[in-house]
C-alpha positions as CSV (number, residue, x, y, z in Angstrom):
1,X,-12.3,-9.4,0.5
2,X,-14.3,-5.7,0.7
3,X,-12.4,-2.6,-0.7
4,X,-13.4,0.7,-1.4
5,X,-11.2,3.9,-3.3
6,X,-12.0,7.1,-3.0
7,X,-10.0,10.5,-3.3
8,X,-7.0,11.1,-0.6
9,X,-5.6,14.8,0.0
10,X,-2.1,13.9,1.3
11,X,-0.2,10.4,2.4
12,X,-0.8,12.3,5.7
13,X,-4.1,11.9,5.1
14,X,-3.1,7.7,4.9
15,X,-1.7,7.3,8.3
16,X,-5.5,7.8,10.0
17,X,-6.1,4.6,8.1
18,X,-3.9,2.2,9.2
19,X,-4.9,-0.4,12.0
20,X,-2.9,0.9,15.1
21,X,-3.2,-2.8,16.8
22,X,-0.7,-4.2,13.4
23,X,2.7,-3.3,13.6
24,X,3.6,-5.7,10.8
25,X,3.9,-3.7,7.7
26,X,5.2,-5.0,3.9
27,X,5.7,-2.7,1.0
28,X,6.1,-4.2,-1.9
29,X,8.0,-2.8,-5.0
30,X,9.3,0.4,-2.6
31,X,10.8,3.1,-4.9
32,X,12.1,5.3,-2.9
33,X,13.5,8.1,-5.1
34,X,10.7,8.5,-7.8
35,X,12.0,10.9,-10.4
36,X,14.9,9.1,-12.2
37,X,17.7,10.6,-11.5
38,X,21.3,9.2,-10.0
39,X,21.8,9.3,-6.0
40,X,24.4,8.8,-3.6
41,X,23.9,5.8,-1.0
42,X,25.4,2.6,1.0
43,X,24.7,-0.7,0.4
44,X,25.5,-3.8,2.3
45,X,24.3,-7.0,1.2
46,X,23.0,-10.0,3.0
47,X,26.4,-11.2,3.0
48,X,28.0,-8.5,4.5
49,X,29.8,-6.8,1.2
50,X,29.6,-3.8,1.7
51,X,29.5,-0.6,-1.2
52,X,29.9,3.0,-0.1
53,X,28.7,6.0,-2.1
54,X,27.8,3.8,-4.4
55,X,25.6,6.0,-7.5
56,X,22.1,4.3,-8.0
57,X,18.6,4.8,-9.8
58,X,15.6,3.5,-10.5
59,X,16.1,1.3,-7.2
60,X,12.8,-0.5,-6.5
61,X,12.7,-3.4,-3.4
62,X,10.2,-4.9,-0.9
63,X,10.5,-3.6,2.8
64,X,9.4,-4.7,6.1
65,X,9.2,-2.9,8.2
66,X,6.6,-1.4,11.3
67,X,4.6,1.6,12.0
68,X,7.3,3.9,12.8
69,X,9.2,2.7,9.6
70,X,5.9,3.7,7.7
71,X,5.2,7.2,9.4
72,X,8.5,8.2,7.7
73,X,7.7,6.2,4.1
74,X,4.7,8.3,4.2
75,X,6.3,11.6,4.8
76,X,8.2,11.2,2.1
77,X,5.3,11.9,0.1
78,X,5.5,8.9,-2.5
79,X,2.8,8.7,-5.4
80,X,2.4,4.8,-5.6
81,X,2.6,2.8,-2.8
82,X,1.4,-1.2,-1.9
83,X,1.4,-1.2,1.6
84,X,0.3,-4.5,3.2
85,X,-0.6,-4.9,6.8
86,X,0.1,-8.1,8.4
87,X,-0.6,-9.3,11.7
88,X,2.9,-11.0,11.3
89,X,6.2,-10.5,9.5
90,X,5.9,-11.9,5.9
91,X,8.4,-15.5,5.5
92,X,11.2,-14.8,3.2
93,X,9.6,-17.6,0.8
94,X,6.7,-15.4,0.4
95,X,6.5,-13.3,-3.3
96,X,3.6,-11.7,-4.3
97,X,4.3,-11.6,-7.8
98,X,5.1,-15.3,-7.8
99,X,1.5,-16.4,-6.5
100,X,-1.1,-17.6,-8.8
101,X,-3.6,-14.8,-9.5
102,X,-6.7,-17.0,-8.8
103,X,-6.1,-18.1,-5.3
104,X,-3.4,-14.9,-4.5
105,X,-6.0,-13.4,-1.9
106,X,-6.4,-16.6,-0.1
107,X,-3.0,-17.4,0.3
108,X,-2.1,-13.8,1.4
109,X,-4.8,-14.5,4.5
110,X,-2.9,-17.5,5.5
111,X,-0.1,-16.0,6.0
112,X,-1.3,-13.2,8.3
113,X,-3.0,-9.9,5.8
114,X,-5.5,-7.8,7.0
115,X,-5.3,-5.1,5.0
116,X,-4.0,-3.6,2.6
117,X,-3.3,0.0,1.0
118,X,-2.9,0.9,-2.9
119,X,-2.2,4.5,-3.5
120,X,-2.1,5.6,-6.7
121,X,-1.5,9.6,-6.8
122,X,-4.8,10.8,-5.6
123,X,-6.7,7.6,-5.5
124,X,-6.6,5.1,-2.4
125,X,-7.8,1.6,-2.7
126,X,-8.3,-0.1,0.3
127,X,-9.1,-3.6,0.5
128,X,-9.6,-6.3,4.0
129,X,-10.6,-9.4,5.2
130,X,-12.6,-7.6,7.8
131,X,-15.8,-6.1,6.4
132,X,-15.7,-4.2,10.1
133,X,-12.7,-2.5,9.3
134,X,-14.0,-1.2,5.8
135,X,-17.4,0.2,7.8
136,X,-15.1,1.7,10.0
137,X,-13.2,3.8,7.6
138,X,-16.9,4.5,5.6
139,X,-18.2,5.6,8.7
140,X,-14.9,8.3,9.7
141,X,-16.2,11.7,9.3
142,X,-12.9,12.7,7.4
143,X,-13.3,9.9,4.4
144,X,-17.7,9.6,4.3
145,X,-18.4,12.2,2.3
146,X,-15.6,11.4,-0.2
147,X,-16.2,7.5,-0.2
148,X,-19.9,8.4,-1.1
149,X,-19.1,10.7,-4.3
150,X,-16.8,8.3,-5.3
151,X,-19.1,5.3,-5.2
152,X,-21.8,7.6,-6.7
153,X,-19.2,8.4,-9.7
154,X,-18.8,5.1,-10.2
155,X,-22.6,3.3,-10.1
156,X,-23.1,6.5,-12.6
157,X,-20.3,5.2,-15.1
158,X,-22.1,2.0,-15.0
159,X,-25.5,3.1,-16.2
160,X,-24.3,5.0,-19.0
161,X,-23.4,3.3,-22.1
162,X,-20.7,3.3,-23.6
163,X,-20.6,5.0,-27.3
164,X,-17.6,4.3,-28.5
């Protein structure tokens, strides 16, 4: 697996990133109303109950979804996101959380990752199977300069010892 983090401006800033040739996208642990506060929605369940203007909070949940369905996740401007591109949709058996830590990567690549995305505020991590993909995004005149301070910040924290 190669990753790299460096600084992002917006989550418009994100959607340059993605591989345009993978519509298969999985968010996992989606909050999609971060401040906690109570909101008005519809829910219908997978057995077709079905709730109106129902008052919820604090809603979190794993989506599917595909490129289009991700252009509007990022405009919403969330602050953490795990964003998971797969070359195929993700089996209903399959739960991140549940997978044993040591061998979690491998068994994410069998079942069709490429890539994925952690944003955390103004920190991207981006991690893939495809060492290509990484140089391509080190290489993108937006994101080199950045990439490059960040690394630089980071082989600096490793030299100096820590005094505590």
């Amino acid at each position: 697996m190669n990753d790299l983090t460096f600084e992002i401006n917006s989550n418009g800033e994100i959607w340059e990133l993605f591989d345009k040739k993978l519509n298969s996208i999985f968010i996992h642990k989606f909050v999609p109303n971060e401040v906690i506060e109570w909101w008005k929605t519809d829910l219908i369940t997978q057995s077709g109950t079905e709730f109106k203007n129902l008052s919820v909070r604090q809603m979190e949940m794993d989506i599917q979804t595909d490129l289009n369905g991700l252009k509007k996740i990022l405009e919403l401007n969330t602050n953490q996101l795990r964003i998971y591109q797969f070359e195929k949709p993700i089996s209903d058996t399959l739960e991140i959380e549940s997978l044993p830590e040591k061998n979690r990567n491998q068994i994410l690549r069998q079942n069709g990752l490429k890539h994925f995305f952690f944003v955390d505020f103004e920190f991207i991590t981006i991690g893939s199977f495809e060492s290509e993909f990484i140089s391509g995004i080190e290489s993108n005149p937006k994101f080199e300069r950045r990439i490059v301070e960040r690394k630089r910040i980071i082989a600096k924290q490793k030299t100096v010892p820590n005094k505590l």
